[in-house]
N, C-alpha and C positions, 0 to 999 in steps of 0.2 A: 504494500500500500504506500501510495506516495501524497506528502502531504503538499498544498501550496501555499505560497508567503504572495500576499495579497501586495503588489508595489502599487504607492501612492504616485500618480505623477501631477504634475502641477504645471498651471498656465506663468505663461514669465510675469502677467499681473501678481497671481498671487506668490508665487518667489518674492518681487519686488515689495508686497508689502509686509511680507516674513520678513526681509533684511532691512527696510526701516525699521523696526523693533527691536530686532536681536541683538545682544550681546556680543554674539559674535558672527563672523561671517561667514558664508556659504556661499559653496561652487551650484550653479544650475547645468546642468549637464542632460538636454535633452527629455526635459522635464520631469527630473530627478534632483534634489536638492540634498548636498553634500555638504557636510560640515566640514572645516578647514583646520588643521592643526596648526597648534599655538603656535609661537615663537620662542625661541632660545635668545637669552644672550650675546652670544657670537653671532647667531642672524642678524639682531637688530643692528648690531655692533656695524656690521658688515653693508646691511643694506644702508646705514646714516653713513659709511664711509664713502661707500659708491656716490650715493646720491650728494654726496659735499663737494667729492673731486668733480663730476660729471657737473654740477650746477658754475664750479667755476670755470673748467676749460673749455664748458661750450656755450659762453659768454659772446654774442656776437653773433652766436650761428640760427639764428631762429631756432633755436629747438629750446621744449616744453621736459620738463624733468619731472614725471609724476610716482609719487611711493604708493603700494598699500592700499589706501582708502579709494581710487580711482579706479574702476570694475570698467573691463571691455569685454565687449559684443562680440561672438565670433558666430555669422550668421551661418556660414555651410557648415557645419556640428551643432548651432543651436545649444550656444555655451557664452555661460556670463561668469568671468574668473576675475581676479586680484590678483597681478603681477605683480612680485616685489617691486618692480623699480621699470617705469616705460619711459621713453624716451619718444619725442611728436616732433617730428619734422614742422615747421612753421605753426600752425592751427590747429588744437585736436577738433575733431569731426565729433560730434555729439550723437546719441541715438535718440530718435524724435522722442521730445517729452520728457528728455532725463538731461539734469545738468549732472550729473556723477557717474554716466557711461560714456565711453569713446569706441571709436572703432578701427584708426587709425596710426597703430604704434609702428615704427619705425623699428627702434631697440627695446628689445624685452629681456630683462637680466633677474632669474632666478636663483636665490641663492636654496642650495639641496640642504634635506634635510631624509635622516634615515626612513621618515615615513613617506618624502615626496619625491627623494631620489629618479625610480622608475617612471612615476608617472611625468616628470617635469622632460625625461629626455626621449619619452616617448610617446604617448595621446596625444601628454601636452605641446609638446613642436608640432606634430604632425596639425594640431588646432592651429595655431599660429600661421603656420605654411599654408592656412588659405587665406588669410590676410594680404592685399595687396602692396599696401603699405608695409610691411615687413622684411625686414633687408639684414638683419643683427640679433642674434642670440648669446647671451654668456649664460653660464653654467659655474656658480663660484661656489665651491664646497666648505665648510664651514668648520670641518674639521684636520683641514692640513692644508696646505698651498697647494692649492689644482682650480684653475679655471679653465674650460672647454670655451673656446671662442668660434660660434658659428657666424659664417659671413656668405651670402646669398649669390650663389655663382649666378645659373638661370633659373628659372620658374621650378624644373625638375632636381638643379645640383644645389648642395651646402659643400662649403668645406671647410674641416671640422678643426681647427688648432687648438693646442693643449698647451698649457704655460705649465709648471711645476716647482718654481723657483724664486722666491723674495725677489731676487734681482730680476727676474722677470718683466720686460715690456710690453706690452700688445696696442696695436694701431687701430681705432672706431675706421672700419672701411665709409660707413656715410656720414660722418661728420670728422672734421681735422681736428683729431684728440688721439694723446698717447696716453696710457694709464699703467703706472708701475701695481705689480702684487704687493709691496710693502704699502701703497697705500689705500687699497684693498683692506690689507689684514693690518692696518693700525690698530695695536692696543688690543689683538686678540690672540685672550689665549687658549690653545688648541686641548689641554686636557677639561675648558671647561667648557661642557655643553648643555 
């Protein structure tokens, strides 16, 4: 005998009015509503460092630095997520009706965590990668010096570089910025997570 688990799905209205309420945040995924894991220390650590170097070196270049609280639309999967850390080429694009969804990110930089690991290099790029506007992924791990830096050959190719090294530099292919790993991982430390 087999028993069934009755799944609830839900309209993006009513997601949208679960997540003005809630405590805390939630992925929509196809009208399936996902809670999101917390944050570490070395995350936060990590994503205020990103977003401090990126708010100064791309000073000048029209682009928008958004953390966290800024949810994008990704219409072909029918998915409303929370990127650590996007980056907008000139103007983010709004989703009619919402001032707190875009649909527009250029650079999207996720920092892993042991429970998002999988999903962030996998679902989740492949959500990403029907974004048109999308050109830039990093991948900064949060427990030792390793950033994965994807950069958008054509429509079909990534190619995927790996930094592993403090002294490590990596080059923004769409905007003129260098970004060292030390300061990335300023003031983190790696046994505490």
């Amino acid at each position: 005998m087999t028993s069934s688990v009755k799944q609830n799905y839900y309209t993006s209205q009513e997601y949208f009015n679960q997540e003005e309420t809630s405590l805390i945040k939630h992925e929509y995924i196809n009208g399936e509503i996902i809670e999101m894991t917390g944050g570490t220390p070395n995350h936060n650590e990590i994503c205020l460092n990103l977003a401090t170097t990126l708010k100064l070196k791309l000073r000048g270049q029209n682009a928008k630095i958004y953390m966290t609280d800024l949810r994008l639309w990704i219409p072909s999967y029918q998915v409303y997520t929370y990127p650590d850390i996007m980056v907008i080429k000139d103007k983010p694009i709004l989703v009619e009706n919402r001032h707190d969804t875009i649909t527009n990110p250029t650079l999207i930089i996720e920092v892993l965590s042991k429970s998002t690991k999988n999903y962030d290099q996998g679902d989740k790029f492949d959500y990403y990668c029907s974004l048109p506007t999308f050109q830039e992924y990093i991948l900064v791990d949060q427990y030792q010096y390793n950033i994965k830096h994807y950069t958008k050959q054509t429509d079909q190719q990534w190619l995927i570089t790996t930094y592993n090294s403090q002294d490590d530099t990596f080059k923004l292919i769409f905007f003129d910025c260098k970004v060292n790993l030390s300061e990335i991982y300023e003031d983190i430390t790696f046994d505490v997570i």
